[in-house]
PLY file of the C-alpha trace (Angstrom):
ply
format ascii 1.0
element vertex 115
property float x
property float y
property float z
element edge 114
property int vertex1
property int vertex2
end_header
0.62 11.04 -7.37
-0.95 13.76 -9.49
-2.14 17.08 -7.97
-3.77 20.07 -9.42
-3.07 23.49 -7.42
-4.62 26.26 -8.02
-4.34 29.81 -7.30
-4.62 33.47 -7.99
-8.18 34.01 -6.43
-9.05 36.77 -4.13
-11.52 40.15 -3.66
-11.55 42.86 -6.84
-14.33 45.60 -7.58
-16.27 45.04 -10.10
-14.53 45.62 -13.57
-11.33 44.74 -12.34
-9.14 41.61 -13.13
-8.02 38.58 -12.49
-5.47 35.81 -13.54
-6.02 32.39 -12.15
-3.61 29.39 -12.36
-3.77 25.78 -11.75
-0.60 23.65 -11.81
-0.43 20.27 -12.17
2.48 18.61 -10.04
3.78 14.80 -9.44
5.16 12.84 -12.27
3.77 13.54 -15.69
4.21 13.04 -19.01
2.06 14.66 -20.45
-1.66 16.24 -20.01
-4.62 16.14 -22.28
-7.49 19.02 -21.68
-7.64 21.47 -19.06
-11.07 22.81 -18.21
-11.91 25.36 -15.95
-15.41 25.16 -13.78
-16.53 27.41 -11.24
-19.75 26.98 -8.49
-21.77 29.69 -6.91
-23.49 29.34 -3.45
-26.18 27.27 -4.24
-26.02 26.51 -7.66
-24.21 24.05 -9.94
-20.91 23.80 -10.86
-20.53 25.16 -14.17
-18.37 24.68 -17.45
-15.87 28.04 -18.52
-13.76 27.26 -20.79
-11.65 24.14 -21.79
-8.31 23.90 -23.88
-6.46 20.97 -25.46
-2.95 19.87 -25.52
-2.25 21.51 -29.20
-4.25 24.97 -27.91
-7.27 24.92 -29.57
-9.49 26.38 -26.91
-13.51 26.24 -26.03
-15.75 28.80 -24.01
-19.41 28.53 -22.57
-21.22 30.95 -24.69
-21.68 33.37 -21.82
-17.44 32.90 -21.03
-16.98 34.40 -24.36
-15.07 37.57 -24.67
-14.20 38.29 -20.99
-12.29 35.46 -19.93
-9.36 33.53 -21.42
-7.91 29.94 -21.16
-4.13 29.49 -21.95
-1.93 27.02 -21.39
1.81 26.59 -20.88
2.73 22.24 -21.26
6.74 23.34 -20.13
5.29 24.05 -16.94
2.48 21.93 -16.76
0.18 25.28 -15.95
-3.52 26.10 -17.09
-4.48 29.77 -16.76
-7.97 31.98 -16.70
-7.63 35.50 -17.45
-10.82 36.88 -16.06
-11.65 40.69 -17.21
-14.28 42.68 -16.35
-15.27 41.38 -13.62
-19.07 41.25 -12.64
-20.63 40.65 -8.69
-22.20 37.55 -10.61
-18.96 36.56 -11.14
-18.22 35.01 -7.74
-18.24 31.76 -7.09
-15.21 29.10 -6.27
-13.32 28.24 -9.57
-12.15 24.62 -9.94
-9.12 23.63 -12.74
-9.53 19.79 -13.91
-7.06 18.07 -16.03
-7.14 14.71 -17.93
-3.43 13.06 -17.15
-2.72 9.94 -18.30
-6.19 8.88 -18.74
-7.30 9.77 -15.01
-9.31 12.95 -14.18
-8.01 15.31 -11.60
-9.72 18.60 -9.71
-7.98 21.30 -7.83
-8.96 22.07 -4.63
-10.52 25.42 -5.21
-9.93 29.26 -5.20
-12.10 31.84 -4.16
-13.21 34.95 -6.03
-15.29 37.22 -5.08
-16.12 40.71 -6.81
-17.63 43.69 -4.99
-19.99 45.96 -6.45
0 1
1 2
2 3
3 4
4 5
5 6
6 7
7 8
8 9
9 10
10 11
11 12
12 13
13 14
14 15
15 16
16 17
17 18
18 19
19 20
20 21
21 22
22 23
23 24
24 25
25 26
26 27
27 28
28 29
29 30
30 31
31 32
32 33
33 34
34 35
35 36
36 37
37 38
38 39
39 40
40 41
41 42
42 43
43 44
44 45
45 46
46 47
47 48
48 49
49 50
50 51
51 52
52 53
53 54
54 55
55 56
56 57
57 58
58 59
59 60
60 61
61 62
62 63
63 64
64 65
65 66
66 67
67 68
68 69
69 70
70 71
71 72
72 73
73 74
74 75
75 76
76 77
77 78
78 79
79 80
80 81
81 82
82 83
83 84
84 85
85 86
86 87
87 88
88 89
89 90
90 91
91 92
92 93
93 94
94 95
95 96
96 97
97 98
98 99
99 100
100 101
101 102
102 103
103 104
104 105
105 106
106 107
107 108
108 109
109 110
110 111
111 112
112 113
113 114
């Protein structure tokens, strides 16, 4: 069984930073893309940034230039590097992964910026 587990969520100011993970455990060969979402009270869940086995990363247009998708396949870990931080900024932010042909979601971490 396949499970996504994220972390690295929490309270910052506004401006500050913040690295999210999501690792992927259970028994895997190997994982396809790894797309990060997040969902604000009340609205839709909504695409950040996605990256591919080989690296080659995408970004919403408004994700540009403050966050960051990387990757490391050894350990089977997606990351979000999240600076500059904005109050709009808070929502819950979900990791998916396509392994083995099946889509998986994390369960969720919270971040929250103060102004």
């Amino acid at each position: 069984q396949v499970q996504l587990v994220e972390s690295g969520g929490g309270l910052v100011q506004a401006g500050g930073s913040l690295r999210l993970s999501c690792a992927a455990n259970g028994s895997i060969f190997s994982i396809n893309t790894m797309t990060w979402y997040r969902q604000a009270p009340g609205k839709q869940r909504e695409f950040i940034a996605a990256i591919l086995a080989g690296g080659s990363s995408y970004y919403a247009d408004s994700m540009k230039g403050r966050f960051a998708i990387s990757r490391d396949n050894a350990k089977n870990t997606v990351y979000l590097q999240m600076n500059s931080l904005k109050p709009e900024d808070t929502a819950v932010y979900y990791c998916n992964a396509v392994i083995h042909g099946g889509a998986y979601w994390g369960q969720g971490t919270q971040v929250t910026v103060s102004s």
